[in-house]
C-alpha positions as CSV (number, residue, x, y, z in Angstrom):
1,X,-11.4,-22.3,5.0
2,X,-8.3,-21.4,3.6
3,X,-7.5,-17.7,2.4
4,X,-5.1,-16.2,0.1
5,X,-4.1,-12.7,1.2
6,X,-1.8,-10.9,-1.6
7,X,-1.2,-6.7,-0.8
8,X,0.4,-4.0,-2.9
9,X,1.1,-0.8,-1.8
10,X,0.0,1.4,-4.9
11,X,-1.7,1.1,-8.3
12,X,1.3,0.9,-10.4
13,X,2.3,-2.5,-8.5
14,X,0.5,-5.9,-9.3
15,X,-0.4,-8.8,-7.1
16,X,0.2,-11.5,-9.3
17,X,3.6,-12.5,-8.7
18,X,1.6,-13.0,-4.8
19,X,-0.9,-14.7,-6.0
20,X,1.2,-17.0,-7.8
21,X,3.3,-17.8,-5.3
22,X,0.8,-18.7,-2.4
23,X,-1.3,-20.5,-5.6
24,X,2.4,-22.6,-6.3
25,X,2.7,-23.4,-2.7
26,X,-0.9,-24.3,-2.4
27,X,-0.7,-27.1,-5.5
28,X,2.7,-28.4,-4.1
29,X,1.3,-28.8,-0.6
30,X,-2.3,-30.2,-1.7
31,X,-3.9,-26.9,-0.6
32,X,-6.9,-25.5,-1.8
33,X,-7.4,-21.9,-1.7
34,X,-10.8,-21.0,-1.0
35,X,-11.3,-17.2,-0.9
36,X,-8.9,-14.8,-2.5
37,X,-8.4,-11.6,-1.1
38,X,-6.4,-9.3,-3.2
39,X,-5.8,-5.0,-2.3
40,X,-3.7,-2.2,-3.6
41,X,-3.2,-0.2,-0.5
42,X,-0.6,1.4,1.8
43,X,-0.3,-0.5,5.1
44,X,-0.2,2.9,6.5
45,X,-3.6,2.8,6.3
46,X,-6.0,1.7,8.9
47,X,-6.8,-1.4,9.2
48,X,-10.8,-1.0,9.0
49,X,-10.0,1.0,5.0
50,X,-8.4,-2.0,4.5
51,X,-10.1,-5.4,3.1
52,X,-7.7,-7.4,5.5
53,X,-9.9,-6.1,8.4
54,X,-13.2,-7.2,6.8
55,X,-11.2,-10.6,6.2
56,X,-9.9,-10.9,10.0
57,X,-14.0,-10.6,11.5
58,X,-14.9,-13.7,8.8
59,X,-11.7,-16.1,10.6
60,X,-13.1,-18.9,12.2
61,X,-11.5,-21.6,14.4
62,X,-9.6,-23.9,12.1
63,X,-9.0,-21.0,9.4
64,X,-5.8,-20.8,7.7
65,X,-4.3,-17.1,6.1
66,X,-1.6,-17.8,3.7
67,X,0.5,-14.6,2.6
68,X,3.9,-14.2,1.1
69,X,5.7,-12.3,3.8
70,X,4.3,-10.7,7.0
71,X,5.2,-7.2,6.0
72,X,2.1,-7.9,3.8
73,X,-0.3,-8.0,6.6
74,X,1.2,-4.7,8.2
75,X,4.5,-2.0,8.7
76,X,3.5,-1.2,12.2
77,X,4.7,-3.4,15.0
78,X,1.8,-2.8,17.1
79,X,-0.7,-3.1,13.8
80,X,1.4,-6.9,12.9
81,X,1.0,-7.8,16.7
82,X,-2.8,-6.7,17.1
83,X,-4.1,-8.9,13.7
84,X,-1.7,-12.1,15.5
85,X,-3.2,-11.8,18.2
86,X,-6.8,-11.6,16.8
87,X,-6.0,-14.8,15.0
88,X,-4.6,-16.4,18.2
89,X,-7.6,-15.7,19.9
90,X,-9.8,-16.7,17.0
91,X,-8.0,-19.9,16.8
92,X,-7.3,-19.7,13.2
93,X,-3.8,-19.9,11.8
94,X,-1.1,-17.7,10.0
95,X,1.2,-18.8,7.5
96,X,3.6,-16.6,5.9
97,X,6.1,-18.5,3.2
98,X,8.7,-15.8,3.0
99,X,9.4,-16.3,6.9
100,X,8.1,-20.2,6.6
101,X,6.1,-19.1,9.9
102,X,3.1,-20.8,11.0
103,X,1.4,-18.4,13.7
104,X,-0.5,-21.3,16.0
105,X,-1.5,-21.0,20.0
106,X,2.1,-22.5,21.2
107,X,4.2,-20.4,22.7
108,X,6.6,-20.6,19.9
109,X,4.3,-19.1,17.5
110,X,4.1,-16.1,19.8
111,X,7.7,-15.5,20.2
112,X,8.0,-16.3,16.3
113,X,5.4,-13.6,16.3
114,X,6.5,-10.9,18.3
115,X,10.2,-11.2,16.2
116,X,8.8,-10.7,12.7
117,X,6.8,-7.8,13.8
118,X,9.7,-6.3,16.1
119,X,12.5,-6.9,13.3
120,X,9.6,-4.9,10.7
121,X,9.1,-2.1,12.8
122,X,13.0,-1.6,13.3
123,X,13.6,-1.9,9.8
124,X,11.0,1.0,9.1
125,X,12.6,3.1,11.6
126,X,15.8,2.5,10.5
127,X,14.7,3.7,6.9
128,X,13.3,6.8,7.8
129,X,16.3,7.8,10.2
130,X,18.7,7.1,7.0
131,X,15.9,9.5,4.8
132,X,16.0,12.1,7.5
133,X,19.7,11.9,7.3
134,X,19.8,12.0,3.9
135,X,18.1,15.2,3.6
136,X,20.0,17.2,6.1
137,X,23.5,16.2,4.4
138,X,21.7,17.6,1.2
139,X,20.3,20.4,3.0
140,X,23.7,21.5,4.9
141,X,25.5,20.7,1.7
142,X,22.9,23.8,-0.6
143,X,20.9,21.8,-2.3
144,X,17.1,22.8,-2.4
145,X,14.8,20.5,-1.7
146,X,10.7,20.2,-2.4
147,X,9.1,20.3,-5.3
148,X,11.2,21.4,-8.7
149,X,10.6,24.8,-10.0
150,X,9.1,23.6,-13.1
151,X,5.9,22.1,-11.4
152,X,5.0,24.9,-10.0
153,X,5.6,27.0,-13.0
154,X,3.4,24.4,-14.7
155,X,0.7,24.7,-12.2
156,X,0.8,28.4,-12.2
157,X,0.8,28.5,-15.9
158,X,-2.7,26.4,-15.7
159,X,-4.3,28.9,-13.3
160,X,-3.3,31.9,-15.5
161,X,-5.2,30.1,-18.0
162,X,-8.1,29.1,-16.3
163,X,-10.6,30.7,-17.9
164,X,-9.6,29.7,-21.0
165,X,-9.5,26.0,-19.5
166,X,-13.1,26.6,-18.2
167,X,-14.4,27.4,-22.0
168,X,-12.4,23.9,-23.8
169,X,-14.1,22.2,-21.2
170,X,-17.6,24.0,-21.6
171,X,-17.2,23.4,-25.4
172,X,-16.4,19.7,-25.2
173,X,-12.9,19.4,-25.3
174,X,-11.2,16.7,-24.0
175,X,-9.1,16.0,-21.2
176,X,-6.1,15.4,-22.8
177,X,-6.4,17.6,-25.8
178,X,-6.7,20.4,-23.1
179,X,-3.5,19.3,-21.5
180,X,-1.8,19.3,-25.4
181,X,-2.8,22.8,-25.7
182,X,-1.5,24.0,-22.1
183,X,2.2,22.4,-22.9
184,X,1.4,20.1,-19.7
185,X,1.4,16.3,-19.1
186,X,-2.3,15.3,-18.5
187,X,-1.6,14.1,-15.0
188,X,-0.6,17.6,-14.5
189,X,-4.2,19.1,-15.4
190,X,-5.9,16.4,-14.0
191,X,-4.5,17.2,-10.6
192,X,-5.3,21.0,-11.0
193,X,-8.5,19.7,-12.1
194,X,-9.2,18.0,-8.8
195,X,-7.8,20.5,-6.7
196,X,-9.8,23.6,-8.5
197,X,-13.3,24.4,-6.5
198,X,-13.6,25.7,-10.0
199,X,-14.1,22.6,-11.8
200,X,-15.3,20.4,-8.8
């Protein structure tokens, strides 16, 4: 069989511009595509939360996983290593078009392997040290950093009004009218919402 793996790493992102890609590459190479497998979720997750691990225990000898780049199947170096290996041993094969890498049991493929996953780990690291840096030159240089004084204010305002917020919601009132009354975005209130042993 032939899979289509397409990852995003939060709601507000789509897979479709993955999905048409592999489905472009598919047509032009006489592919078919026989299972899609399509996620919004962090890679920083673990694998067994993630649909890609259910996918990895169907792989059978001969099986083929096409993704667009192999930061798709994982950030972690070890993670990206442990899933190529899995498909090594399972016999099945990786392709990735962004790299145009074909993961098979030569030797090639492993070194291939090991370099993708290496160079994404790096990059990662690299990131975060620039972040890190970042926020010590803003630090040393007085600016304050966390979360802005007006979302707190906003979140305090909502708990000196919680009884208030309790009765709207005991009459009926809606979500969002509630958050229109309070002078607070309704993402705001629905995060207090959730947070509240109050309301839970």
């Amino acid at each position: 069989m032939i899979y289509g793996y397409c990852r995003v790493s939060t709601q507000h992102q789509t897979e479709e511009n993955q999905h048409f890609v592999i489905a472009k590459f598919a047509k032009y190479n006489n592919l078919h595509i026989d299972m899609w497998v399509e996620e919004k979720i962090s890679s920083s997750k673990k694998l067994s939360e993630r649909k890609l691990g259910e996918l990895l225990k169907q792989l059978k000898s001969g099986d083929i996983l096409i993704t667009t780049e192999i930061s798709r199947l994982g950030r972690s170096l070890l993670e990206v290593m442990g899933i190529l290996q899995h498909c090594l041993e399972q016999e099945c094969q990786v392709w990735t078009l962004k790299e145009n890498f074909r993961l098979g049991a030569d030797i090639q493929s492993k070194v291939l392997a090991f370099a993708f996953g290496l160079s994404a780990e790096l990059s990662k690291q690299l990131l975060q040290e620039r972040v890190r840096e970042s926020l010590a030159r803003l630090k040393a240089n007085g600016k304050k950093l966390g979360r802005p004084r007006g979302a707190l204010s906003k979140k305090l305002k909502l708990q000196r009004n919680q009884k208030r917020i309790q009765r709207l919601i005991t009459r009926g009132t809606s979500k969002n009218e509630i958050a229109r009354i309070m002078g607070v975005h309704k993402s705001t209130l629905y995060k207090y919402l959730n947070t509240t042993d109050e309301f839970l």
